[in-house]
C-alpha positions as CSV (number, residue, x, y, z in Angstrom):
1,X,-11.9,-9.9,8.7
2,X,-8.7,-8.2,9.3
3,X,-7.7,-5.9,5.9
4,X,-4.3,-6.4,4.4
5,X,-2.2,-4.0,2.6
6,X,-3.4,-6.1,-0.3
7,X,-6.9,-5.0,0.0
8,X,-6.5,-1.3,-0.2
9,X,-3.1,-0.6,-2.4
10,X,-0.4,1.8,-2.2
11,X,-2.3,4.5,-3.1
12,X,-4.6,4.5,-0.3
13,X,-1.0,3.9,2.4
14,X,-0.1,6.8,0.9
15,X,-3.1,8.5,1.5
16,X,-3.4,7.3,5.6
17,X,1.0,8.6,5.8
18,X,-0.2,12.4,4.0
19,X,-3.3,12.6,6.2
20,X,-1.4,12.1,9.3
21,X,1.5,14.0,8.4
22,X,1.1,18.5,8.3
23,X,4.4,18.4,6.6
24,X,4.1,16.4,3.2
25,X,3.5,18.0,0.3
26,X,1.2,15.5,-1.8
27,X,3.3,16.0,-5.0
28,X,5.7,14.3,-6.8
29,X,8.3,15.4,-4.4
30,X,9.2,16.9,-0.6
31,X,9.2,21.3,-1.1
32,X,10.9,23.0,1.6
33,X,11.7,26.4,2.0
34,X,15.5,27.1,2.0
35,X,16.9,30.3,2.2
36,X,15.1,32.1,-1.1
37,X,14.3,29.0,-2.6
38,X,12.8,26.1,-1.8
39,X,14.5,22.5,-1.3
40,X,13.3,19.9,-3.4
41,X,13.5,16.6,-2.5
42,X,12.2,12.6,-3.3
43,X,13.3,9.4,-3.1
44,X,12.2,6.2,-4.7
45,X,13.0,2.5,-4.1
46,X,13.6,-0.4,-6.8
47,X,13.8,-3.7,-6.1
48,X,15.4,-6.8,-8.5
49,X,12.5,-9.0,-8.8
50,X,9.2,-6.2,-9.2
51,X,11.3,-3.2,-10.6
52,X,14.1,-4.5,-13.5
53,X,13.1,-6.8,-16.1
54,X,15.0,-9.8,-16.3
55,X,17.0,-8.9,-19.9
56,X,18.3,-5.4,-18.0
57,X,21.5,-5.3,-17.4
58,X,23.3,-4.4,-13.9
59,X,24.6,-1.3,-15.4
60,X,21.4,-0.3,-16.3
61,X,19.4,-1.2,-13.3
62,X,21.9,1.6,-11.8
63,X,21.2,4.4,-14.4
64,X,17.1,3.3,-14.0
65,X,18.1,4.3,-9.9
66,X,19.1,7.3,-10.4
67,X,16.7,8.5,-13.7
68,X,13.3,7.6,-11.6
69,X,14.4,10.1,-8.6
70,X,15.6,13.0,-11.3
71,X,12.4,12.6,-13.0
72,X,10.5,13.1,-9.9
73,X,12.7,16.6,-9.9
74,X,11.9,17.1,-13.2
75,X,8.5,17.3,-12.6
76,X,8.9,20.2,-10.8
77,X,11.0,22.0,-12.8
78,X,14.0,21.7,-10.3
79,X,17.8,22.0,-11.1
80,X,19.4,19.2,-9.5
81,X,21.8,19.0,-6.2
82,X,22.5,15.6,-5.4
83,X,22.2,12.0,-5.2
84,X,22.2,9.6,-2.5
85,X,22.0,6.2,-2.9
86,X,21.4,3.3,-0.7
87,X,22.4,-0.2,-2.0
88,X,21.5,-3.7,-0.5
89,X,22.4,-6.7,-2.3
90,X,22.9,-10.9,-1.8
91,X,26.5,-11.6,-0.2
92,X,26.9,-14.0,-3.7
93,X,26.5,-11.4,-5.8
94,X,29.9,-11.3,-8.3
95,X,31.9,-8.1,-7.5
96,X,32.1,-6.9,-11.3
97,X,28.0,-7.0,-11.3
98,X,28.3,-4.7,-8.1
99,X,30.8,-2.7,-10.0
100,X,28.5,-2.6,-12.9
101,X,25.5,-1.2,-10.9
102,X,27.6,1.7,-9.8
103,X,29.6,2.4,-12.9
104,X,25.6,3.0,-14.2
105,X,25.0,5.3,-11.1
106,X,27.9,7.2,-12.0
107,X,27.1,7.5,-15.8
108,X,23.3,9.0,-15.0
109,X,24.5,11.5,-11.9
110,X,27.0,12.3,-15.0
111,X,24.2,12.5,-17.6
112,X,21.9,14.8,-15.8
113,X,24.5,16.7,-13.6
114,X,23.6,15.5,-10.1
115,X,27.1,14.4,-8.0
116,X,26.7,11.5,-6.2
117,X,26.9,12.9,-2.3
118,X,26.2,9.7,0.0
119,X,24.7,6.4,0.8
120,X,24.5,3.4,2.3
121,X,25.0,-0.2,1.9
122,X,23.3,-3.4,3.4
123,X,22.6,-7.2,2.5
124,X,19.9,-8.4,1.2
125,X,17.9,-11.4,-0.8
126,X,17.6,-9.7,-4.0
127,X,19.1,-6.5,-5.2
128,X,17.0,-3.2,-3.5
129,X,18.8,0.5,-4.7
130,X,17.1,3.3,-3.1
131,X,17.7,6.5,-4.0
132,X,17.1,10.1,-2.8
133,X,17.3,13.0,-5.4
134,X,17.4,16.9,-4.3
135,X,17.0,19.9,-6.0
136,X,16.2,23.7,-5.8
137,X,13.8,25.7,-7.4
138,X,12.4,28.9,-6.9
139,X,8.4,28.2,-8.2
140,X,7.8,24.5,-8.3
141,X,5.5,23.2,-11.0
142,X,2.9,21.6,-8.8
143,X,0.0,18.5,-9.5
144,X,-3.6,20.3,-9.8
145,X,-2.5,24.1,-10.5
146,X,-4.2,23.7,-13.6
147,X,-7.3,25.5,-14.7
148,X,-9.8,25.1,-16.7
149,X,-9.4,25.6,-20.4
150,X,-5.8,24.7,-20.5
151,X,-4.3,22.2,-22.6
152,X,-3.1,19.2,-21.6
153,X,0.2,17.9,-23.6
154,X,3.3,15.2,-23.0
155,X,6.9,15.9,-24.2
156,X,7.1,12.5,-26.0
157,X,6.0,9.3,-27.1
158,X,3.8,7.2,-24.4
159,X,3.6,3.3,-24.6
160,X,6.3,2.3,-25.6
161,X,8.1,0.8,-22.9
162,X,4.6,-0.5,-22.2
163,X,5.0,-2.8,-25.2
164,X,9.1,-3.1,-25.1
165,X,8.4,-5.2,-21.7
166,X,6.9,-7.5,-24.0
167,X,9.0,-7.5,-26.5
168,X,11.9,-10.3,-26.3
169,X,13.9,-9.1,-29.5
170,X,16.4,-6.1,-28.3
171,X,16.8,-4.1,-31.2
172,X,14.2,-1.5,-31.1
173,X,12.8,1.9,-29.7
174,X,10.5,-0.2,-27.8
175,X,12.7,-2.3,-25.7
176,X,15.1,0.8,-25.4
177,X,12.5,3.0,-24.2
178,X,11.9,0.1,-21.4
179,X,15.4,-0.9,-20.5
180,X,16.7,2.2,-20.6
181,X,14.7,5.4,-20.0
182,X,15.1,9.0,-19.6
183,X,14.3,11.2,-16.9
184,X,13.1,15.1,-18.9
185,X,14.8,17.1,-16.0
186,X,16.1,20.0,-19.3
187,X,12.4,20.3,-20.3
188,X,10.9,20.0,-17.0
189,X,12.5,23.5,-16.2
190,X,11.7,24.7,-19.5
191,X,8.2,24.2,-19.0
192,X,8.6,25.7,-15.3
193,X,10.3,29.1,-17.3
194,X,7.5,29.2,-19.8
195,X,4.5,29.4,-18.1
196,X,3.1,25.4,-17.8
197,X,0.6,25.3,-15.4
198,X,0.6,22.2,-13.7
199,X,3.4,19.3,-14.7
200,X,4.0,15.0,-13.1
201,X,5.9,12.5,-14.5
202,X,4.5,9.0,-16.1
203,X,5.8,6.2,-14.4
204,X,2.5,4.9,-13.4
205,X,0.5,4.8,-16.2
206,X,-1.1,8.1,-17.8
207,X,-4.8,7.3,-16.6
208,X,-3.0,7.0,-13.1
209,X,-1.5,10.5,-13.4
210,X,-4.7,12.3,-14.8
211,X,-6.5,10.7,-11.7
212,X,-3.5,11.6,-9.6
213,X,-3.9,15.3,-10.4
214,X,-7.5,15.6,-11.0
215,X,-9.4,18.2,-8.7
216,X,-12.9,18.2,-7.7
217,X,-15.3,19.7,-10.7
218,X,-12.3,19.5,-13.1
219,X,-11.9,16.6,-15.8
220,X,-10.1,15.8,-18.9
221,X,-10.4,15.0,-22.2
222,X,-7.7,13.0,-23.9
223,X,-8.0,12.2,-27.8
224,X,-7.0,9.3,-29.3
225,X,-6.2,10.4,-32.5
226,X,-3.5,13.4,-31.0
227,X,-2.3,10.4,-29.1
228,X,-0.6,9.5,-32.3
229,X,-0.3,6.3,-32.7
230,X,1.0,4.2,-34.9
231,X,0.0,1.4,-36.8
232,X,3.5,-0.2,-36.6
233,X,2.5,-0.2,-32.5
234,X,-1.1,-1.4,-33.2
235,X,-0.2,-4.4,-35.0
236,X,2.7,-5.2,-32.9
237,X,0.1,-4.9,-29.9
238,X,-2.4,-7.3,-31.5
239,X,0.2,-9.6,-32.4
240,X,0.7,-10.4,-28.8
241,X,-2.8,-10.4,-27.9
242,X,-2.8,-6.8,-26.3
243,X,-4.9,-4.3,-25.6
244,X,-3.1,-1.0,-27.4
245,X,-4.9,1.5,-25.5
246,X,-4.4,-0.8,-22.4
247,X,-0.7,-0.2,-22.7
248,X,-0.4,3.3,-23.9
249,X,-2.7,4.6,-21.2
250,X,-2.1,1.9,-18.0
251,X,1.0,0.5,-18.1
252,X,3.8,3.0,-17.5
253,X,7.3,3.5,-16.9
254,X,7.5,6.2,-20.0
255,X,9.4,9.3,-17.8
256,X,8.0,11.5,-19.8
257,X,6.1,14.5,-18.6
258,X,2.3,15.2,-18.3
259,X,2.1,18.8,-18.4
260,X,-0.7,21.5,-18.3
261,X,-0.4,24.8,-20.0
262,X,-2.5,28.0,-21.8
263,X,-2.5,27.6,-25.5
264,X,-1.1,31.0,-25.5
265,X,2.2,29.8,-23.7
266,X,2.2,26.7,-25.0
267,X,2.7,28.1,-28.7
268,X,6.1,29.9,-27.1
269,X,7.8,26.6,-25.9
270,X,11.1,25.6,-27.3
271,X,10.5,22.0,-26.8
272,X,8.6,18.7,-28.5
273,X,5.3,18.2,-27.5
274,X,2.0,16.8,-28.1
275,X,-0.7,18.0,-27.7
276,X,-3.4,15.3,-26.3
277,X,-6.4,16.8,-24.5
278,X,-7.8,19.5,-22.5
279,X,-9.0,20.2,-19.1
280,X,-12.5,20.4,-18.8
281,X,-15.3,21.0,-16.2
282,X,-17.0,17.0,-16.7
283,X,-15.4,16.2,-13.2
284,X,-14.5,12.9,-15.5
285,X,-11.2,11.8,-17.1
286,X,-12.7,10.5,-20.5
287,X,-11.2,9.8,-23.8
288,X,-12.6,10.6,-27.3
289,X,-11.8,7.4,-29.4
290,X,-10.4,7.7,-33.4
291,X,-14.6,6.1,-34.2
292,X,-15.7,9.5,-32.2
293,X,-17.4,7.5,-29.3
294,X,-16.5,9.2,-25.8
295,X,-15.3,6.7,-23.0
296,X,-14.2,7.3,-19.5
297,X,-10.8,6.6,-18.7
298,X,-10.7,3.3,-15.9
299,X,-8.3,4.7,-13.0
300,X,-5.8,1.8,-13.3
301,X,-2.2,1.8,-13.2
302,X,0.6,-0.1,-12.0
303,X,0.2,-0.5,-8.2
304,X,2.8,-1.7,-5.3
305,X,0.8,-4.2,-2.6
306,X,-2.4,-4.8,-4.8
307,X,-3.0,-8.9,-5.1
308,X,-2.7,-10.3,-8.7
């Protein structure tokens, strides 16, 4: 039988490009040395009908372009450069939707200080915007330059666009949190600055990130109950027939940072956090639930290519 891209996942394509390629770095993003620092740079693709839900608005869909590249820089602690985007879109699309799309663009390079420097444009089915973020940064944070012993922490809130996606009612931190998130590039150099010693940003799920970093003879332990949450969420959860922990820890799309650090340092940041777990020597990722029974963490997360 001949495999399909279906079969294995974009994990695993991944996986085959780094292993065939001596000059990837397998991190959230692309470091080059440049002069006395190092280049940083990533690039990400969306596209209309797997990427933006259908209540997000054109303008938004733009802003969502450029935040999932600057989080990607964020999670190295990098100080952005510039933006380039690439833009292909159906030949009947209205020329105030285009409009709209950029006008977005321009507001997020705006909001987190990257100039918009290039592009491209094409047609195309659907709406695809690609963009590619750079940086600079003299000491990336990295994946797995953890150790063990250290704590692991997030700078806010996970889930909730996990559940907004669900939501159809607009008004709330839920559905903001999905239509319109926010890359952490200010505390992503912060935690760079203060000593974190490993950082990545959630977009896939935070089971897929603690996988994503793990290291051989090095686990995790996340606890439920520094997870934080709410009974507003739980009840919202079980009102749609969800899985709350299913959301919080597989779904995604938060932008938020999953970061590593020494209790000592972590005590000297000048940021929010939360504290959820540590790193440990299980060479599991487990999580202690609020009833004190110890589960291991399923490695799932949202996936391009994998069949329904």
């Amino acid at each position: 039988m001949t495999l399909k891209v279906s079969d294995i996942g974009e994990k695993e394509l991944v996986k085959y490009i780094i292993a065939n390629s001596k000059k990837i770095t397998p991190d959230d993003t692309a470091v080059t040395p440049f002069l006395d620092l190092n280049l940083i740079s990533t690039c990400d693709m969306l596209i209309q009908s797997r990427h933006f839900p259908k209540n997000m608005s054109y303008f938004d869909m733009g802003f969502k372009a450029v935040t999932v590249n600057v989080s990607d820089l964020a999670a190295m602690g990098a100080e952005p450069l510039g933006f380039l985007l690439s833009i292909a879109i159906p030949k009947d699309l209205e020329v105030d939707s285009f409009k709209q799309i950029i006008d977005g663009v321009f507001k997020a390079c705006d909001y987190y200080s990257i100039p918009l420097i290039g592009g491209d444009t094409n047609e195309a089915s659907e709406i695809i915007i690609s963009g590619t973020a750079l940086g600079t940064c003299d000491k990336p944070l990295m994946k797995n330059t953890y150790k063990q012993g250290d704590l692991v922490a997030i700078t806010g809130d996970i889930g909730l666009a996990a559940l907004g996606f669900e939501l159809e009612t607009l008004d709330n931190i839920y559905v903001e949190k999905a239509l319109k998130p926010k890359a952490r590039i200010k505390e992503g150099q912060i935690l760079k600055d203060y000593g974190a010693t490993s950082a990545t940003d959630i977009t896939d799920g935070i089971a897929s990130e603690l996988y994503e970093i793990k290291k051989d003879n090095f686990g995790f332990m996340i606890y439920e109950e520094l997870l934080d949450i709410s009974d507003e969420y739980k009840n919202m959860a079980n009102g749609l027939d969800l899985d709350y922990l299913d959301l919080i820890l597989h779904v995604g799309e938060d932008f938020e940072l999953l970061f590593t650090i020494s209790k000592d340092d972590l005590e000297k940041l000048p940021i929010d956090y939360k504290v959820i777990g540590e790193v440990t020597d299980s060479d599991v990722v487990e999580i202690t639930l609020e009833n004190g029974f110890v589960d291991k963490i399923k490695n799932k997360g949202y996936e391009h290519y994998v069949s329904e």
